[in-house]
Every structure is written in C-alpha cells, then in structure tokens.
FIVO-94703 format. One record per residue (C-alpha): residue number from 1; residue in three letters; chain; x, z, y. Coordinates in pm, 1 decimal, padded with zeros to 6 digits, m for minus. Layout:
N
{NUM ALA A {X Z Y}}
...
REM end
This chain:
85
{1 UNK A {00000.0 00000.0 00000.0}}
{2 UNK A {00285.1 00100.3 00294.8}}
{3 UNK A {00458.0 m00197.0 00173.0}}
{4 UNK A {00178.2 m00434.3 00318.9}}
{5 UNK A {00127.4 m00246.4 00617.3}}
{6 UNK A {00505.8 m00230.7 00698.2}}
{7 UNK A {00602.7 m00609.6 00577.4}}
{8 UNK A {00735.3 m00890.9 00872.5}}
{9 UNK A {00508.5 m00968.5 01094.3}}
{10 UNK A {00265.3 m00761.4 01056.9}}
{11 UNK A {00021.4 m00671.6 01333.4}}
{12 UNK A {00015.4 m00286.8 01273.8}}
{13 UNK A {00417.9 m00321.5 01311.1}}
{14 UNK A {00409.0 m00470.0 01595.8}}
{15 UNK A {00139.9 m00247.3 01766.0}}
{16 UNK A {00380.1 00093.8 01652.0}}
{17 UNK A {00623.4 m00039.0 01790.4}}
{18 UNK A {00474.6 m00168.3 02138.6}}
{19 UNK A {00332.2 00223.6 02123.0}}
{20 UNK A {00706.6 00344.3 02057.9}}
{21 UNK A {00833.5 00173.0 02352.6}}
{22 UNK A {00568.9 00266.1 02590.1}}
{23 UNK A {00566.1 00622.3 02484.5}}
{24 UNK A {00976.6 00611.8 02546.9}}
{25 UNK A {00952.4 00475.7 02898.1}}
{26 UNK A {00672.6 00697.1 03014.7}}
{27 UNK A {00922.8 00966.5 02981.8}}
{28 UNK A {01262.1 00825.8 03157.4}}
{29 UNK A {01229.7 00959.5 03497.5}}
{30 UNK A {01153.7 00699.9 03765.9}}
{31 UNK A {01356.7 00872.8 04044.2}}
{32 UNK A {01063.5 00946.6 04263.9}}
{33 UNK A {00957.0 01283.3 04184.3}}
{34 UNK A {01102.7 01417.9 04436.0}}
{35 UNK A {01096.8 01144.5 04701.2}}
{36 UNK A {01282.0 01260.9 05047.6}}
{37 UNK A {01031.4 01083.7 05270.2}}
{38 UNK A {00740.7 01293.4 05198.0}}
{39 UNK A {00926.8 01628.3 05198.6}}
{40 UNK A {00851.2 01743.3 05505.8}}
{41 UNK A {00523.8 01578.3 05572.5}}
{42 UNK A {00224.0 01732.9 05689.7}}
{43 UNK A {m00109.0 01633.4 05486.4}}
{44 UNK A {m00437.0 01575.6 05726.9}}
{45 UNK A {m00777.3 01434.3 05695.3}}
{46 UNK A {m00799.8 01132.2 05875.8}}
{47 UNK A {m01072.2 00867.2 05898.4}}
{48 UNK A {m00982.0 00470.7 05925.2}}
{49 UNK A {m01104.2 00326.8 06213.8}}
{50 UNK A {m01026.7 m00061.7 06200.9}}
{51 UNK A {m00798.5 m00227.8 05987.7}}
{52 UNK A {m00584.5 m00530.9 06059.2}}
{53 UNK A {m00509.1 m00785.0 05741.5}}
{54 UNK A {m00385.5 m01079.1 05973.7}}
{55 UNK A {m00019.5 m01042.6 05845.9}}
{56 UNK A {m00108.7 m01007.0 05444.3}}
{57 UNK A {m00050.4 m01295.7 05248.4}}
{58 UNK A {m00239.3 m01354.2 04951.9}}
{59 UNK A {m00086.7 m01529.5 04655.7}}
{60 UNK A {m00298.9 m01485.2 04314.8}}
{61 UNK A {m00315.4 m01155.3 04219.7}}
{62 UNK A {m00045.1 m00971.9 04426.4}}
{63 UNK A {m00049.3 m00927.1 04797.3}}
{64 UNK A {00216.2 m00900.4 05032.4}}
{65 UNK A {00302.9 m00797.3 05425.0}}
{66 UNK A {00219.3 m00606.5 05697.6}}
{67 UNK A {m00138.7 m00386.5 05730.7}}
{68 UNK A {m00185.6 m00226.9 06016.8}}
{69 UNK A {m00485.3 00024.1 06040.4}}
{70 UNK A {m00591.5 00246.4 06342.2}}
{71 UNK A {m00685.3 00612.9 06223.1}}
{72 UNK A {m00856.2 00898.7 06371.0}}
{73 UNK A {m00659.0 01254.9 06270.9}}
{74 UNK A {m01009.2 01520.1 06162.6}}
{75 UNK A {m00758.4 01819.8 06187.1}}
{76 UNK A {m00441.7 01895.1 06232.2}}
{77 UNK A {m00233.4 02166.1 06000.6}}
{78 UNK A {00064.4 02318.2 06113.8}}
{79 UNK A {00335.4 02509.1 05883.9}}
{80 UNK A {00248.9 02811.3 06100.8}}
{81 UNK A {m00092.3 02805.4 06042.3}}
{82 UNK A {m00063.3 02783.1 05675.6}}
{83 UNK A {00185.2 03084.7 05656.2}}
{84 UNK A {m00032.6 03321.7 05823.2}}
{85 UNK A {m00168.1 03570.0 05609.1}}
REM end
C-alpha cells in the first residue's frame, strides 16, 4: 500500500512535499519583525477624506506608484498620556 502512495510521480508526493516547503519557509524569519520605521510611531484613528489614484498604474493584476490620500486625525495620543496612571 505505502509503496503506491510513495512511487514517482505521484500526486500525494508531490502535495507533501509542496506542504514541506511551505511549512519550512513560513518559519525563516523575513527580517521585518522588528521594522525600525514603525518603532517610534504613534497609532491614531484617522478617517480618509479624498484619495488621489492619478499616479497608479495599472498593469494586470499588480499595481504600481504613487497614492496620495488626504486624512482627517479623530484623536491624537501622546506617550504622556498613555503613561499616566
């Protein structure tokens, strides 16, 4: 029985395999855990006002350029306020 699941190009093979790899690469770190340009950032609520697509260019599926969006800040949080007691 394992021999016909296990023999050359088989589709179960293939598919342990493909699970093997994709199991192995979710694990390597990808270096942005800790990314430096959101360290000391503040998080806000902020609601989009307009939004400006006139530099994206469109080619199938992916998208590339510029977007440019107005926003309006809801409230602002300071590290002061948040380490009162």
């Amino acid at each position: 029985m394992s021999k016909r699941i296990f023999r050359k190009n088989s589709p179960f093979l293939l598919a342990l395999i493909g699970l093997i790899i994709t199991g192995v690469l979710c694990l390597i770190p990808t270096g942005y855990e800790d990314a430096r340009i959101y360290r000391d950032a503040e998080r806000v609520r902020a609601e989009v006002i307009s939004v400006d697509n006139s530099a994206v260019r469109s080619s199938g599926l992916i998208k590339s350029g510029e977007q440019n969006c107005v926003i309006l800040v809801k409230k602002e949080f300071s590290r002061a306020e948040k380490s009162k007691p």
